[in-house]
C-alpha positions in Angstrom: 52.1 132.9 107.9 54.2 133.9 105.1 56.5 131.2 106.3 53.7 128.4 105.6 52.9 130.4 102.4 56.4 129.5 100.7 56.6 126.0 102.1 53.2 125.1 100.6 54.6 126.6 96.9 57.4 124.8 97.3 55.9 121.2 98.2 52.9 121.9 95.2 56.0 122.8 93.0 57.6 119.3 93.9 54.5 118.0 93.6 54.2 119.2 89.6 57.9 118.2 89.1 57.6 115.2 90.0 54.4 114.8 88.1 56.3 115.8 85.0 59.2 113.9 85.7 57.2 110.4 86.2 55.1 111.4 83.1 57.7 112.1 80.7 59.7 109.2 82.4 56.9 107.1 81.3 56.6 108.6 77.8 60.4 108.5 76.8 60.1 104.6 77.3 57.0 104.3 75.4 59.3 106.0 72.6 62.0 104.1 73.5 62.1 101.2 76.1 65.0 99.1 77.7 65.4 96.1 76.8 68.4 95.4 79.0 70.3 96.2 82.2 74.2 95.5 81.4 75.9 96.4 84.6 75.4 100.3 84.9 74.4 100.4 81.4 71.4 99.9 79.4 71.0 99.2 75.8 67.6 100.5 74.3 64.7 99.2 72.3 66.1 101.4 69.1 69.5 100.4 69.5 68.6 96.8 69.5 66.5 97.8 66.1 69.0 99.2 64.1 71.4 96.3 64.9 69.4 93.8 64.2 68.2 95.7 60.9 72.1 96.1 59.9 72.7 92.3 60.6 69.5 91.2 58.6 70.7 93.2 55.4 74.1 90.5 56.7 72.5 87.5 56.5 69.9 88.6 53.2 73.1 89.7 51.4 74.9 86.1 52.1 71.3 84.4 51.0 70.8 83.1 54.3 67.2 82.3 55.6 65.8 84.4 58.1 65.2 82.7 61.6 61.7 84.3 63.5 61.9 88.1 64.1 62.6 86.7 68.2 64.9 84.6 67.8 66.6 86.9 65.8 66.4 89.8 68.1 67.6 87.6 70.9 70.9 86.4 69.4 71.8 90.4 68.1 71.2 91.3 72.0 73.2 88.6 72.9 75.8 89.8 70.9 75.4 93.4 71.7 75.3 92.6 75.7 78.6 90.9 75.8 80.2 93.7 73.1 78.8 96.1 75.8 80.3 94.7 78.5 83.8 94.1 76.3 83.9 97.7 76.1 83.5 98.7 79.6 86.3 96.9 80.6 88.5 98.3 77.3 87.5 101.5 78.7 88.6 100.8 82.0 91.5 99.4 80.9 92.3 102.9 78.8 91.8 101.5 75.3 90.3 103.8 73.1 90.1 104.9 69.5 90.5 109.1 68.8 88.3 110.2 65.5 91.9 111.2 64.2 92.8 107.1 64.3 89.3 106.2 63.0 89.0 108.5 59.9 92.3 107.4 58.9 91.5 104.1 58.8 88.2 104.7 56.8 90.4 106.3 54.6 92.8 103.2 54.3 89.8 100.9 53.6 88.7 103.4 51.3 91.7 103.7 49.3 92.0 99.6 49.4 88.6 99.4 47.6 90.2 102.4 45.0 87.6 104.7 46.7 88.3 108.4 48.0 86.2 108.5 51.3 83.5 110.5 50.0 83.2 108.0 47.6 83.2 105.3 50.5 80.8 107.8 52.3 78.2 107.4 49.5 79.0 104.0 49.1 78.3 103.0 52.7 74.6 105.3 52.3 73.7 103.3 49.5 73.9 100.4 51.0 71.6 101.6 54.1 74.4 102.7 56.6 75.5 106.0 57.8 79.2 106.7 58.0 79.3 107.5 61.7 77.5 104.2 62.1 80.1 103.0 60.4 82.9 104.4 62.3 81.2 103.1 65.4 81.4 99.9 64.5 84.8 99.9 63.5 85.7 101.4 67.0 83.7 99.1 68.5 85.5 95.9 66.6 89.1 97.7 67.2 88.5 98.0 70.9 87.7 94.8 71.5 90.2 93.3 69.5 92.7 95.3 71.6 91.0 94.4 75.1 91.5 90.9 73.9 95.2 91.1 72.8 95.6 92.5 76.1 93.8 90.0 78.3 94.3 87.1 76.6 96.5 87.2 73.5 99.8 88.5 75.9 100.0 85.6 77.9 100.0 83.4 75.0 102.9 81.2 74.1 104.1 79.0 71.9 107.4 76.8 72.6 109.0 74.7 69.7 108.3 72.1 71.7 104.7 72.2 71.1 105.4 72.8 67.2 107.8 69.1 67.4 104.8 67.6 69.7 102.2 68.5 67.3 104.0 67.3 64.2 104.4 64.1 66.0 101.2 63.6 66.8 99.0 65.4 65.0 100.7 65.8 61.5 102.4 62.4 60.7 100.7 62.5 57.6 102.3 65.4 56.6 99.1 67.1 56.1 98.3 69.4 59.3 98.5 72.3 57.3 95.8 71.5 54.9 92.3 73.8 54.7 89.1 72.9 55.8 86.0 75.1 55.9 84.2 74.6 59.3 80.6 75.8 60.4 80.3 75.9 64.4 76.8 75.4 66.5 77.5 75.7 70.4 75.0 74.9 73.3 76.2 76.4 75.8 76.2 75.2 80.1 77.3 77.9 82.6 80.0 76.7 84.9 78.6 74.7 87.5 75.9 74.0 86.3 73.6 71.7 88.0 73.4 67.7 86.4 70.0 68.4 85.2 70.6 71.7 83.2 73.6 69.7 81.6 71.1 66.7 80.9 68.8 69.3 78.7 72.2 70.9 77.0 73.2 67.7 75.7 69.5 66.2 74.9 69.6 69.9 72.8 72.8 69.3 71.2 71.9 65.5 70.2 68.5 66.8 68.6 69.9 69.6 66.7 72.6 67.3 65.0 69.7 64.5 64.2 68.0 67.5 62.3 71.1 68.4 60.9 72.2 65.0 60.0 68.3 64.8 58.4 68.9 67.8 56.0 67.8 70.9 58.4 70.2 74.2 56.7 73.4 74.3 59.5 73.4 78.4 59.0 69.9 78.8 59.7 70.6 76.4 62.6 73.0 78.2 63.5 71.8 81.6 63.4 69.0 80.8 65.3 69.9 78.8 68.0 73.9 78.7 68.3 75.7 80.6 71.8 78.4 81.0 69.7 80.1 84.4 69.0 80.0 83.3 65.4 76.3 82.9 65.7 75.0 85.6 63.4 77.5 84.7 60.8 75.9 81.4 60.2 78.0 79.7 62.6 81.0 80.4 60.0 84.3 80.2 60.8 86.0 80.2 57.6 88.7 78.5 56.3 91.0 76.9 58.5 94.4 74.9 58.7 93.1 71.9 59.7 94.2 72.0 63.3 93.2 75.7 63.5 90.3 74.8 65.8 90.4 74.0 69.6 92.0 71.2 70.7 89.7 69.1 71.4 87.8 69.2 68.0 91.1 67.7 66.6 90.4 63.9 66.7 86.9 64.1 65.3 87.8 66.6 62.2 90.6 64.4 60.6 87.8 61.8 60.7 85.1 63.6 58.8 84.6 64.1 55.1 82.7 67.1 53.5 79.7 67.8 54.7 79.4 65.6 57.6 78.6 66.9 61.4 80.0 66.0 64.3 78.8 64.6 67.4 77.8 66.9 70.3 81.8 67.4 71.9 81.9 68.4 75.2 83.8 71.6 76.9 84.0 73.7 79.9 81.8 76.1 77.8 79.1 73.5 77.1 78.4 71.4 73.4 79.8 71.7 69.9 78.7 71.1 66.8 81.1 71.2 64.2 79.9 70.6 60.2 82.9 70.1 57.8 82.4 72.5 54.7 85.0 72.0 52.4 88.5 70.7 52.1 91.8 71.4 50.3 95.6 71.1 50.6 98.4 72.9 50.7 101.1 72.5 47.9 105.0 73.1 47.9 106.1 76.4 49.3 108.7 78.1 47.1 110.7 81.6 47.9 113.3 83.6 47.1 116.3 84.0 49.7 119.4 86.3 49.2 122.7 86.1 50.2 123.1 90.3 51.6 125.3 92.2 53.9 125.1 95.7 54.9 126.7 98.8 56.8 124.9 100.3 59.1 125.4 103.7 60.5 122.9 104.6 63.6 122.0 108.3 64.0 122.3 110.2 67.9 123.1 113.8 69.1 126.3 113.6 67.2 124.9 112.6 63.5 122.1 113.2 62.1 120.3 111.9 59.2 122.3 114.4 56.9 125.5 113.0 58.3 125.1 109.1 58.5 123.8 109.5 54.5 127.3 111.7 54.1 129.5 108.8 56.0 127.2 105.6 53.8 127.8 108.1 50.7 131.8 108.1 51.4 132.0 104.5 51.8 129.8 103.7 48.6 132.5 105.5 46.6 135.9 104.2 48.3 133.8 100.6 47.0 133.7 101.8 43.7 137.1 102.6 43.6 138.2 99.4 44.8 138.0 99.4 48.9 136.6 95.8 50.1 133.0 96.5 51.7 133.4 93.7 54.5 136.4 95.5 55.3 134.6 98.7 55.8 131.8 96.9 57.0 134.2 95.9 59.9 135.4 99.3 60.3 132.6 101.8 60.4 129.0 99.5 60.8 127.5 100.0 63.6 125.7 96.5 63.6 128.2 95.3 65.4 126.9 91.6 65.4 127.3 91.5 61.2 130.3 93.3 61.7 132.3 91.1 62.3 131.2 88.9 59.3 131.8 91.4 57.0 128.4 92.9 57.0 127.0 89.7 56.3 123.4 89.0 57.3 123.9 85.8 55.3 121.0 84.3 53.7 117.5 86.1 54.3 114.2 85.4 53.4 110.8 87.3 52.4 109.7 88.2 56.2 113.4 88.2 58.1 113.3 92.2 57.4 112.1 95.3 58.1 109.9 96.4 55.4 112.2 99.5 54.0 114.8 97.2 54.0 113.2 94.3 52.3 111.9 96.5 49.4 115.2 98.1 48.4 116.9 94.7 48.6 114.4 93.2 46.3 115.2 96.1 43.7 119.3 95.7 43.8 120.7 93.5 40.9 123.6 91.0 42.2 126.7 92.8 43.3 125.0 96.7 43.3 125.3 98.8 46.4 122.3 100.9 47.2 122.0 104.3 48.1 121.8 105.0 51.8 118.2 103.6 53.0 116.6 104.5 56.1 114.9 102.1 58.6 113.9 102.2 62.4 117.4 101.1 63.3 119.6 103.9 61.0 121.2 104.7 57.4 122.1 101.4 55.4 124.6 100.6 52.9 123.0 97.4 51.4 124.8 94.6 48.7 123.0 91.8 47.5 125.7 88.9 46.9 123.2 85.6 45.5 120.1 85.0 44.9 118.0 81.7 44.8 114.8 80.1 44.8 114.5 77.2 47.6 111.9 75.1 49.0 110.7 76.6 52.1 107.8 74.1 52.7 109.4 73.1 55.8 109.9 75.9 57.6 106.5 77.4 56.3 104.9 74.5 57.5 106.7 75.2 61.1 105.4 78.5 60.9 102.3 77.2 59.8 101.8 75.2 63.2 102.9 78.2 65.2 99.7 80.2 64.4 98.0 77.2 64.4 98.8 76.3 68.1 98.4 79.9 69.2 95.1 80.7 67.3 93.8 77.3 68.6 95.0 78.4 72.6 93.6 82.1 71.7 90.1 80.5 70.7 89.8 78.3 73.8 90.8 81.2 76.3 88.4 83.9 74.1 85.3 80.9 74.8 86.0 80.6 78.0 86.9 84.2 79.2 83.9 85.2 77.0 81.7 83.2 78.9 83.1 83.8 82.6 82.7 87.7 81.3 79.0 87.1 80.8 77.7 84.9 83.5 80.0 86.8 86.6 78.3 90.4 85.0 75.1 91.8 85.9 72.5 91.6 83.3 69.0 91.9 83.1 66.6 91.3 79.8 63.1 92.5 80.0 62.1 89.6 77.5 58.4 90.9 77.2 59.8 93.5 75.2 61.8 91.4 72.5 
């Protein structure tokens, strides 16, 4: 009887739980809904708010006309579902910023805008946004940028034979290098798609750039209705060597003036759109080289740091008093490649150093010795022997190409492995609540 007595308690007690349960269930997502299922996440109705209020004050600050509240809310979702499922794979992958890393970094871009951080603090809460918001998007954007160094910007290579082929054929003019400010509007097809869902892409793409072409704002445009990652920036992608763009855009931007749009341009990840901003050139590229040599004494168990500036301090005097520095250079470096010049690292420009290096270099008048200057490699005697100003446009323009090629094979694998990321994940977006 008793018996009975405690099993009935128990199932009216499960009863009332689960009564409570189901009704608070039901309140906490009157308070605050999901609005969508991203793998075994969800991101809510107030998170989706406060993102889409941070990237309005965006777009209002850059004077850029508001699409409908929708159409808005769907693009910052957009954005926020394949962020989301960027950092579940960062996190899987280990990557990860400590508060330690972040603060200090708030206090570099504090210090860069001649701000202590509380100053920065203040600053950031006037303009609407809370310093741990702040910090969360910074994390968010480091992560990423990590996970995609990682994934995609390791396996990237450039050969000079790609540099010679592109000069061939795509700089014969002698202007590859040149800037161009480019807007970007993409419509974009899942891989394998059917014929008829490709038919409606491109009948969208070819309508867009008729409205375009007829005077419609590309930023709004894009803002609105572009499957870009650059969407909510206006479709903005800043100013550009003029082959800094995916291949295939290549042929139709050295055709178009300022101002014009392109054609809808077909790729794996669907249609382009591509408006040509602005234009400019790139002049002669002057720098200073200088003719240096060094001694180099490494540290181990056997000397320290106290020891190899001792030995650098010891061979700066027997110079002064008339020994020949390559011959000690020969003797006691331990860079045994310059060695055997002499010390001579022959002629070096801006970026062919380590920074520590560099900058004591650039303070030596001809002939002076240093003191003993410390990099990641030891204690260095340093001597600069010439100095002169020569044209480096060629081998800037090299250079040049080499970012070129490898931002333009970093964009194409980001659009694609973007893409693939989002259609092969699990999502679900409850659009009645948009």
């Amino acid at each position: 009887m008793v018996l009975k007595m405690i099993n009935k308690l128990i199932i009216h007690l499960a009863l009332v739980c689960g009564f409570l349960f189901v009704s608070y269930y039901a309140y906490a997502e009157q308070l605050d809904r999901i609005v969508a299922v991203v793998e075994d996440d969800v991101i809510l109705e107030s998170e989706l708010q406060r993102e889409a209020v941070a990237i309005v004050r965006k777009l209002q600050a850059s004077n850029t006309t508001m699409p409908p509240e929708y159409v808005l809310k769907r693009q910052v979702l957009e954005k926020m579902i394949v962020d989301r499922l960027q950092r579940h794979l960062a996190e899987k992958a280990g990557i990860n910023m400590s508060e330690e890393m972040l603060t200090n970094s708030a206090t570099e871009i504090a210090q860069r805008n001649n701000m202590t951080l509380e100053q920065f603090k203040e600053e950031l809460q006037g303009q609407g946004m809370s310093y741990q918001a702040f910090l969360e998007n910074m994390r968010n954007e480091i992560v990423i940028n990590q996970l995609r160094g990682k994934e995609i910007g390791e396996r990237i290579k450039v050969t000079d034979r790609e540099i010679e082929h592109f000069i061939e054929t795509e700089d014969k003019g002698g202007e590859g290098i040149g800037q161009y400010h480019l807007g970007h509007i993409l419509v974009a097809v899942k891989e394998g798609a059917s014929a008829e869902i490709i038919k409606k892409a491109i009948n969208k793409a070819e309508q867009l750039v008729k409205d375009l072409r007829g005077g419609q704002d590309f930023t709004k445009t894009a803002v609105s209705v572009s499957d870009d990652d650059n969407a909510l920036k206006g479709g903005d992608l800043g100013w550009r060597s003029k082959s800094d763009v995916p291949t295939l855009f290549v042929d139709t931007i050295s055709k178009m003036s300022a101002g014009d749009v392109s054609d809808p341009i077909r790729s794996p990840s669907g249609f382009h759109i591509i408006k040509l901003m602005e234009a400019k050139g790139v002049g002669t590229q002057m720098i200073t080289k200088a003719k240096v040599r060094h001694i180099l004494i490494k540290t181990n168990e056997l000397v320290d740091d106290d020891e190899a500036q001792k030995r650098l301090m010891a061979l700066k005097q027997r110079i002064a008093d008339g020994d020949d520095f390559a011959t000690l250079a020969r003797a006691h470096s331990d860079d045994k490649g310059s060695a055997l010049k002499g010390g001579s690292l022959d002629w070096v420009g801006p970026d062919d150093l380590v920074k520590p290096f560099q900058e004591a270099m650039e303070k030596l008048a001809i002939n002076d010795i240093s003191d003993p200057v410390q990099t990641q490699f030891g204690w260095h005697l340093i001597q600069v022997l010439e100095r002169e100003n020569k044209d480096n446009t060629s081998d800037f323009k090299k250079n040049q190409i080499r970012d070129i090629i490898r931002k333009r094979k970093i964009e194409e694998e980001t659009e694609l492995w973007l893409r693939r990321l989002r259609d092969e994940s699990y999502v679900e977006i409850f659009q009645d609540r948009l």
